[in-house]
N, C-alpha and C positions, 0 to 999 in steps of 0.2 A: 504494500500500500504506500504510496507516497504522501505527501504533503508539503507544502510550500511556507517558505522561511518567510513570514511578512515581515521580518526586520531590513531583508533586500528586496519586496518586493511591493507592492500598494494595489488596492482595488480601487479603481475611480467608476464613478458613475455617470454615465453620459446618458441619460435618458432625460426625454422630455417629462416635466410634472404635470400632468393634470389634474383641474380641478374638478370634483365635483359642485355639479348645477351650472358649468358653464353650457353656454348657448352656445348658437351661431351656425356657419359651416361646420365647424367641429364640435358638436356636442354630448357631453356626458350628464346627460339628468337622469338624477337617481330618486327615488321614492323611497320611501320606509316601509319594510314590510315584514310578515311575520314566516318563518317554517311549519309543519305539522306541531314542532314537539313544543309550539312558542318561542323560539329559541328567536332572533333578529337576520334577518336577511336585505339586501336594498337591489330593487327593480331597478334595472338599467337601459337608457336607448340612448344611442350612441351610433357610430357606424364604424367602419374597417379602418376608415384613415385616419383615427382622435390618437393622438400623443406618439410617443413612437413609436413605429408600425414596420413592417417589412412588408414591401409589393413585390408580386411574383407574376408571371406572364399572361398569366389567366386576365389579370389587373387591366391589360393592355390588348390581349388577344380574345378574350372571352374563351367560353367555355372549346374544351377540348385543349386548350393552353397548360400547363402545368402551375401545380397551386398550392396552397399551405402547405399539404400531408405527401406532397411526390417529393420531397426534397427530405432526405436522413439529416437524423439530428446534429449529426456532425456538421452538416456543411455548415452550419453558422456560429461554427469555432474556428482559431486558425490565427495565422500570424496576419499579422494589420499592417500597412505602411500609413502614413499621414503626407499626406500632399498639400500642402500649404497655396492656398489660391490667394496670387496681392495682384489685382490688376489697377491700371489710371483709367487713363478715357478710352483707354483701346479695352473694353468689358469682354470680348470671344476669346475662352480658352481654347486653343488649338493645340496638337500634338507638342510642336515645341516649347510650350509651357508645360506640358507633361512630362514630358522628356526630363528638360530641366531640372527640375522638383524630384521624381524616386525612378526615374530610368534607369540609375547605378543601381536600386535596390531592389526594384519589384523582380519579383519571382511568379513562374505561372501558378496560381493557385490561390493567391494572396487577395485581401481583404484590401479595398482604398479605401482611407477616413478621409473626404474632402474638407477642408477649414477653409472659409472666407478670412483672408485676413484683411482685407479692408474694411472699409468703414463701415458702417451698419446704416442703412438705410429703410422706413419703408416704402419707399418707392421702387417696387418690384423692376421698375424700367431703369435704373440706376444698378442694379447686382450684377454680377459678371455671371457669364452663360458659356455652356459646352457648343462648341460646334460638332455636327456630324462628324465632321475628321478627329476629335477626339473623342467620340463614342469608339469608331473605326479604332483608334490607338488600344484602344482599353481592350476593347474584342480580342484585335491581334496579339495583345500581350497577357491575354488568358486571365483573366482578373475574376475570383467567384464572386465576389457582393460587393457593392460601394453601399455609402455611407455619406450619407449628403448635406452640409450647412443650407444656410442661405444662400442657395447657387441656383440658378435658373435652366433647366434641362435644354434650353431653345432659347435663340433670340426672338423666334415668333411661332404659333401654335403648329407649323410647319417641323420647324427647327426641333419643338420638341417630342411630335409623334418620331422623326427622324431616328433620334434619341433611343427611344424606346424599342423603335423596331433593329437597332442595332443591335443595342446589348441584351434584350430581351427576345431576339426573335430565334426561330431554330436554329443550331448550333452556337448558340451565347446561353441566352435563357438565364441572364443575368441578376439576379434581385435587386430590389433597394430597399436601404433603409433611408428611413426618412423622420424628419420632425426629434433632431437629437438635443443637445445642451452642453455645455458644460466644457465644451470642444478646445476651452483655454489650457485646462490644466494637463492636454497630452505635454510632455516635454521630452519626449524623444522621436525620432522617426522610422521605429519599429518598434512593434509590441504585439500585446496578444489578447485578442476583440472574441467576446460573444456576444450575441443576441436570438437565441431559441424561441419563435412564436408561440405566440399559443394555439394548441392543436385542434383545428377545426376542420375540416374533410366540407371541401366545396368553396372555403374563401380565396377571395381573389388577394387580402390582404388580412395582415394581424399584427393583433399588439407585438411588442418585445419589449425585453428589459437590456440596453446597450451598457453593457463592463466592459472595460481595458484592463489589463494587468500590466502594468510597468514597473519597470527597475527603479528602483530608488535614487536619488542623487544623479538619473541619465539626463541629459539636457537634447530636446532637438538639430542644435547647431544652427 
């Protein structure tokens, strides 16, 4: 049996917080309610994409697509790289901005945490966006799940079905996780990400809970 030194080592939490009784596009309204035995339970409506979620092909492709429960629990463990996104006024990330950033380090099979490290905006037309040719980059370089800030899949609703049918379509079939947090305190440029859905047979999307394990005292560079 193993176990892990947390003197070298730390669990960060990157997950989105939800609250209950928020509205909106995303909402989690809960009710108060009782079990058979009296015991307390709370009614929920909600939908697939509130807090952080992982989308799968089905999300994009519809039915016949693969979905929650076609993907082993393993896949969404595994070594992470963090690719730091800084753009100016030129907002389209292309390959050689990828390149740049973990081209020395990514390996096929590898988890991408994208970070906005610019400024924070909510003006969705102000955040930097993938181009198609970096969809294509990601595909070619075997990548199993990204992990997404404040980053725009498309500069226009074009750009980002593009997006989708690249790294989600057959032979990609790529996930995402979406809607994280907390994306400051990675400090190095490898580490090692879960996030296991929860198990529902027919969803296009599910909750997760996003943990990093990192080294202690590692700095990104």
């Amino acid at each position: 049996m193993f176990s892990i030194d947390w003197d070298e080592y730390e669990l960060v939490d990157l997950s989105y917080e939800v609250q209950a009784g928020q509205d909106g596009d995303r909402p989690f309204l809960t009710s108060l309610d009782f079990l058979v035995d009296g015991s307390y339970k709370y009614n929920i409506q909600t939908h697939s994409h509130v807090g952080s979620h992982v989308e799968f092909p089905s999300h994009f492709f519809g039915e016949g697509a693969r979905g929650v429960t076609d993907y082993p629990p393993a896949y969404f463990l595994g070594r992470a790289v963090l690719c730091r996104i800084l753009k100016g006024s030129d907002l389209a990330i292309r390959p050689g901005d990828l390149e740049a950033e973990i081209g020395d380090i990514l390996q096929p099979g590898d988890i991408v945490v994208f970070r906005n490290d610019g400024p924070r905006t909510d003006d969705p037309q102000r955040l930097p966006y993938f181009t198609p040719a970096a969809a294509g980059w990601l595909r070619d370089r075997r990548v199993k799940l990204i992990v997404l800030d404040t980053i725009r899949l498309g500069e226009d609703l074009a750009g980002v079905r593009a997006f989708h049918e690249i790294l989600m379509g057959p032979g990609s079939e790529v996930p995402f996780v979406e809607f994280v947090s907390n994306l400051d305190v990675l400090t190095q440029r490898e580490f090692f990400l879960m996030c296991p859905p929860y198990k529902v047979r027919g969803l296009d999307s599910s909750f997760c809970r996003v943990l990093a394990i990192l080294e202690r005292g590692q700095r990104a560079g």
